[in-house]
C-alpha positions, 0 to 999 in steps of 0.5 A: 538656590542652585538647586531650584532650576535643576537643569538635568531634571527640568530636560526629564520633565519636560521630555516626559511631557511632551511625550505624553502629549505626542502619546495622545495626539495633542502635538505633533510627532517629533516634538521632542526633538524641537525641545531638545534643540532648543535645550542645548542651544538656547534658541533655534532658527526657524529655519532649521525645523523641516530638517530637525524635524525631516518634514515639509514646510509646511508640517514643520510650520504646523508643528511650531504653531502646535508648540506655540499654542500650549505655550512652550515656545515663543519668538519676538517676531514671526522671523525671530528664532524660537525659544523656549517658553514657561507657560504657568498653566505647566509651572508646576509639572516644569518646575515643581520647585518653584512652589516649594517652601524654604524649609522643603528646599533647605532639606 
């Protein structure tokens, strides 16, 4: 089972997505880069975004909101740190082996 969350290929896919998502405008430049921090260390300060993300408040605001509306984020309160969310509508583009079959993943 080790090999159902593959760490290094979930990072790949989800970078991938979310450029392709930046690519047509759907969210916000440097997304990425809040992803990426939250992938290395399990949680980000909303704090840190203006710096991570070397904006104003106030786009920094904007970009969490853009990332918490198609689901990638979350945050037990408005204050609490970002984490990083698996929203289903991309469960099978995150992690395509989930959805495998017990033969597929023994192979």
């Amino acid at each position: 089972m080790s090999g159902l969350m593959q760490p290094r290929k979930l990072r790949e896919r989800m970078l991938t997505w979310i450029e392709e998502e930046i690519r047509v405008g759907a969210l916000p430049p440097r997304s990425e880069a809040v992803l990426t921090a939250i992938l290395s260390r399990g949680e980000l300060d909303r704090a840190e975004l203006v710096t991570l993300l070397r904006t104003s408040d106030n786009a920094a605001r904007r970009s969490a909101a853009a990332l918490f509306k198609v689901g990638i984020l979350q945050s037990e309160t408005s204050y609490s740190p970002l984490r990083l969310a698996f929203p289903i509508g991309l469960a099978m583009q995150l992690l395509p082996e989930a959805f495998l079959s017990q033969d597929q993943i023994l192979r």
